[in-house]
C-alpha positions as a printed Julia matrix, in Angstrom:
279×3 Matrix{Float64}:
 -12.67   -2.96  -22.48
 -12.16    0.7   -21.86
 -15.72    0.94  -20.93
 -15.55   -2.34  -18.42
 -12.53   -0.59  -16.83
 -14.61    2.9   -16.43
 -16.98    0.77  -14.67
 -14.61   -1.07  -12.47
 -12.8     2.46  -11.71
 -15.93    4.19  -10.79
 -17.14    1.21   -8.31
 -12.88    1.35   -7.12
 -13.61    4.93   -6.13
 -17.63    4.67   -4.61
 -15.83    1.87   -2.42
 -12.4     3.1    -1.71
 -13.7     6.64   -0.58
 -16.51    5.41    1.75
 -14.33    2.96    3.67
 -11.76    5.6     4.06
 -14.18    8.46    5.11
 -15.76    5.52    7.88
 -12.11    5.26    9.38
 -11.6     8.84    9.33
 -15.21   10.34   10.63
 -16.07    6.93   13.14
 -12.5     6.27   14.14
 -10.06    9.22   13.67
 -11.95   12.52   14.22
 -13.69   11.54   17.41
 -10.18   10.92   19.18
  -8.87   13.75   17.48
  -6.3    11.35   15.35
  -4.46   12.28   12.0
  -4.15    9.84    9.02
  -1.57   12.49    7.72
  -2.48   14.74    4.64
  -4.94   17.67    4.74
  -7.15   15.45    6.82
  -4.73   16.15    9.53
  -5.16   20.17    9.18
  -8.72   19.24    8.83
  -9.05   18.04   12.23
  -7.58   21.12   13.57
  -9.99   23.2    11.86
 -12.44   21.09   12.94
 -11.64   21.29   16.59
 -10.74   25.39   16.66
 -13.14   26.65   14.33
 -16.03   24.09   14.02
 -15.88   23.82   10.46
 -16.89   20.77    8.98
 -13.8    18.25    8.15
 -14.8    17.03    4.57
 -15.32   20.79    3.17
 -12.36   21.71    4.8
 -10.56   18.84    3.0
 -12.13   19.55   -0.38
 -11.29   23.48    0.16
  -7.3    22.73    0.94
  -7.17   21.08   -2.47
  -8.88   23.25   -4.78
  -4.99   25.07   -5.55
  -3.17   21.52   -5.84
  -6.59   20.15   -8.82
  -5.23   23.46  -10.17
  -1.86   23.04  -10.43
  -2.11   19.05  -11.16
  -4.49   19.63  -14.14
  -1.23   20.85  -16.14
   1.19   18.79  -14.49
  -0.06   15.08  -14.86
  -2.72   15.2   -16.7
  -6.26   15.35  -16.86
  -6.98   11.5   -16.58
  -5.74   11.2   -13.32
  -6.51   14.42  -12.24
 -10.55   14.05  -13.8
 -10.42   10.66  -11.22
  -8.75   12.24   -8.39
 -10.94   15.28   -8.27
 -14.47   13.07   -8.05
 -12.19   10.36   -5.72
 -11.72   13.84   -3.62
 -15.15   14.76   -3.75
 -16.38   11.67   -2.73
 -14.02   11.32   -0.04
 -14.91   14.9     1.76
 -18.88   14.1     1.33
 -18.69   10.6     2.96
 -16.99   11.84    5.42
 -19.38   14.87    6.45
 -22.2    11.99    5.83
 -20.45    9.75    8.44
 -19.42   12.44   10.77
 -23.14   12.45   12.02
 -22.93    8.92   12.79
 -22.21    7.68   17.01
 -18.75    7.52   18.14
 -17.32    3.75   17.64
 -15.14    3.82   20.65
 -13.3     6.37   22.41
 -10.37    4.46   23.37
  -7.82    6.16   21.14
  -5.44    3.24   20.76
  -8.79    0.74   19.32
  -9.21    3.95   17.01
  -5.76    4.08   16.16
  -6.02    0.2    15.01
  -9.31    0.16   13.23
  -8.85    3.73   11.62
  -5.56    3.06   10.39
  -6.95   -0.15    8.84
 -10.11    1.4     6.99
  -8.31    4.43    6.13
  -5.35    1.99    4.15
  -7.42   -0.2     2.92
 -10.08    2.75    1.26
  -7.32    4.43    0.01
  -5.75    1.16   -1.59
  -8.89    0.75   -3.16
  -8.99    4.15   -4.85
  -5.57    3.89   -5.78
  -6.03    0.58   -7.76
  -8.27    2.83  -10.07
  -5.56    5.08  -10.4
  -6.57    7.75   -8.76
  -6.32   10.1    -5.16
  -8.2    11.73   -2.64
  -5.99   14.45   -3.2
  -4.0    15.94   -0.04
  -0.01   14.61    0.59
  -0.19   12.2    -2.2
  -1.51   15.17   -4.72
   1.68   17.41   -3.67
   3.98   14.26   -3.59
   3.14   13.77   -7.34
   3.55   17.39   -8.1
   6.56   17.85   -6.75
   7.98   14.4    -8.26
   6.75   15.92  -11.77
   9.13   19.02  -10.91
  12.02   17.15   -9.87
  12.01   13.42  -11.24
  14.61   12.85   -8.58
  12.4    13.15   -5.45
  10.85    9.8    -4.2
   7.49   10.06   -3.6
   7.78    8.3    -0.01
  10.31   10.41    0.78
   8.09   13.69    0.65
   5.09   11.34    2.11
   6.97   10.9     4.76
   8.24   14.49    5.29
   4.79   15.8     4.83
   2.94   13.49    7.31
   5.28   14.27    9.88
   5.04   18.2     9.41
   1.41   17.36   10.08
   1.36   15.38   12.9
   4.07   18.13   14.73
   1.04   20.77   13.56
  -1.66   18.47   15.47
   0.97   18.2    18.66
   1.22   22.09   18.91
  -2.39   22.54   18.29
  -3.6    19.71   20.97
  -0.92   20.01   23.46
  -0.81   16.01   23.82
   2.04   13.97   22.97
   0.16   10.89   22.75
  -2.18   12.12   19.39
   1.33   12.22   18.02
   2.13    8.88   19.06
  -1.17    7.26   18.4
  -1.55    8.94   14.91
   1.9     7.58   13.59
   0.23    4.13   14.44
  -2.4     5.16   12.26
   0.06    6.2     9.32
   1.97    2.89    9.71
  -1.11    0.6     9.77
  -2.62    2.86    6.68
   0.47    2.45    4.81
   0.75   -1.37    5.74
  -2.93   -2.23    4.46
  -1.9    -0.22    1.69
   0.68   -3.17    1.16
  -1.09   -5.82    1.41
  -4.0    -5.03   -0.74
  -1.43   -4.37   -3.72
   0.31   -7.61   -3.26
  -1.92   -9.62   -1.53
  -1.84  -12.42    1.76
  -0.88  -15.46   -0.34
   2.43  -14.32   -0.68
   4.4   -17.24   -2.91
   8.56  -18.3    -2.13
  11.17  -18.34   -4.77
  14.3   -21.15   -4.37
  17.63  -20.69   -6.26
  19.24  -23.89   -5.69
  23.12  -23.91   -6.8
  24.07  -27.49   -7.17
  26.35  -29.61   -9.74
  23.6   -32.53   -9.54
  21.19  -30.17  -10.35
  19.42  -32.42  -12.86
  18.85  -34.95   -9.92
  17.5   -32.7    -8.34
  15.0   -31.0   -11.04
  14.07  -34.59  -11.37
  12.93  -35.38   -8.11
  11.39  -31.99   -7.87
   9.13  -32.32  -11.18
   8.6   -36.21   -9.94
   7.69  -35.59   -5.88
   6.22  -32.1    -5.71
   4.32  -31.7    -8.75
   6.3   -28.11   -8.86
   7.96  -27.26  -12.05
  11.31  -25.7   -12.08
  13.58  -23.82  -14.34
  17.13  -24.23  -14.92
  19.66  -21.02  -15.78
  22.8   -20.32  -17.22
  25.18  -18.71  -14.83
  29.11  -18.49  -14.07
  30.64  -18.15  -10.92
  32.68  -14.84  -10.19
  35.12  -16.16   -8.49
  35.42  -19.96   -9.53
  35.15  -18.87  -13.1
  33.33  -22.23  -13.7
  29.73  -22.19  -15.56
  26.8   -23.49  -13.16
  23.39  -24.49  -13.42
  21.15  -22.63  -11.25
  17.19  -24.01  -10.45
  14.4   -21.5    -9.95
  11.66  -23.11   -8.49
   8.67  -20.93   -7.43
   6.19  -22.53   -5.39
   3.66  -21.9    -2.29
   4.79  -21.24    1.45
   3.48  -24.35    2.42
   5.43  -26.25   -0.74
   8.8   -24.84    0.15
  10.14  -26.96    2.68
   9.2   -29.84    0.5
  11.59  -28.75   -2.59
  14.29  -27.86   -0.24
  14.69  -30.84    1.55
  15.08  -32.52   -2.06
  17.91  -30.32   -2.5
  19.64  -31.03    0.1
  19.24  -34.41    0.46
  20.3   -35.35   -2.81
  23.08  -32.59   -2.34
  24.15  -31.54    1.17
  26.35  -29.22   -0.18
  23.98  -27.49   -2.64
  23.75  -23.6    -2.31
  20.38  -22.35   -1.63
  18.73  -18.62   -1.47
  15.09  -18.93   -0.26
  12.87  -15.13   -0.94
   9.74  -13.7    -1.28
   7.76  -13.55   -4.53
   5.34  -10.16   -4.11
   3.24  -11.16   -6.94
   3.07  -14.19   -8.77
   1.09  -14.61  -12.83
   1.05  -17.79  -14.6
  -0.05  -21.25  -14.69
  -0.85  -22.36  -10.87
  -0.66  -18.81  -10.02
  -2.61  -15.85  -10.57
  -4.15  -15.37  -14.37
């Protein structure tokens, strides 16, 4: 198993790096754009002294392998380093390629979405291209306290202010935070995923009725809990029904119509394992 996962790590990282370097070298860098991280002080460098973007990348995080090697070990940090590598090669491979469009909002868009989704990828092997997320973990490991979105955050906007002051144009700025909020979105939504599933609570004293009907007319099961009300001091049953979007209407309409007064909390449910979910 450990050797399967190697496997599936390695081909996590091949993948994840190249589809992040393509956003950044055929997207990004032509419309001088910042995904945030060193690859944002890259693209100065890039611009004012001509020096390639990838070796500039892989240069900025030689102190930070350093420094991570003692502080979280050298698993991730092994990963992260070739992830890094990777990442700074594709990118001086892809830099050679034709411009994909110089309309810097369509780069924005389609950079923003490669760049998440690579980096998704790389981080499902659990590793990093090094950069913002790098210091975020080194700083967490200091001070446990310190979310790592939190410095994320901090630090991508530090580096978008450099790229205003170096470019003299308000709209990078603008532009490249639609790049950090698209990366961070695909980010998302490879983690958890587009079939996103509903939970129900239903709060009803005919709740047998209704976990009847639901087990008899949507072929959904259900599960009933103990629980007491705070301020009614009376015990309740409370159904947990999890089920698809397109399923949820369907259960609560058999709540209610068996019992209009029934209480009902309908949420989202991220991720989903079991039997008519994911294995």
């Amino acid at each position: 198993m450990k050797f399967k996962e190697m496997i599936y790590h390695t081909i996590y990282i091949l993948v994840g790096c190249a589809l992040a370097a393509f956003g950044t070298s055929c997207f990004l860098l032509p419309n001088q754009l910042s995904s945030g991280g060193f690859a944002g002080i890259a693209t100065i460098i890039y611009y004012f002294c001509h020096f390639p973007m990838g070796t500039t990348i892989m240069l900025l995080n030689i102190p930070f392998f350093i420094l991570g090697y003692f502080k979280l070990g050298k698993n991730f940090m092994g990963k992260t380093v070739i992830a890094t590598i990777l990442y700074s090669v594709w990118i001086d491979m892809f830099e050679k390629m034709n411009t994909f469009t110089d309309d810097r909002f369509l780069a924005s868009i389609y950079g923003g979405i490669a760049v998440g989704m690579g980096l998704a990828i790389v981080f499902k092997a659990n590793a990093s291209t090094g950069g913002s997320d790098l210091i975020a973990h080194i700083a967490q490991n200091y001070n446990n306290q310190m979310r790592i979105s939190n410095i994320l955050v901090i630090l991508d906007m530090i580096i978008i202010g450099m790229n205003l002051i170096a470019f003299r144009e308000i709209e990078i700025g603008l532009y490249s935070a639609i790049v950090i909020y698209l990366s961070g979105k695909m980010i998302d939504l490879v983690f958890e995923g587009i079939n996103f599933s509903k939970m129900i609570y239903i709060i009803s004293d005919r709740f047998e009725e209704i976990l009847e009907k639901i087990n008899l007319e949507s072929n959904k099961g259900a599960t009933a809990l103990y629980g007491r009300g705070s301020y009614t001091k009376s015990d309740k049953m409370i159904i947990l029904c999890v089920t698809k979007r397109r399923d949820i209407m369907k259960v609560k309409n058999i709540a209610t119509q068996i019992d209009d007064h029934a209480f009902i909390i309908i949420t989202d449910a991220r991720e989903v394992y079991g039997l008519g979910f994911k294995h």
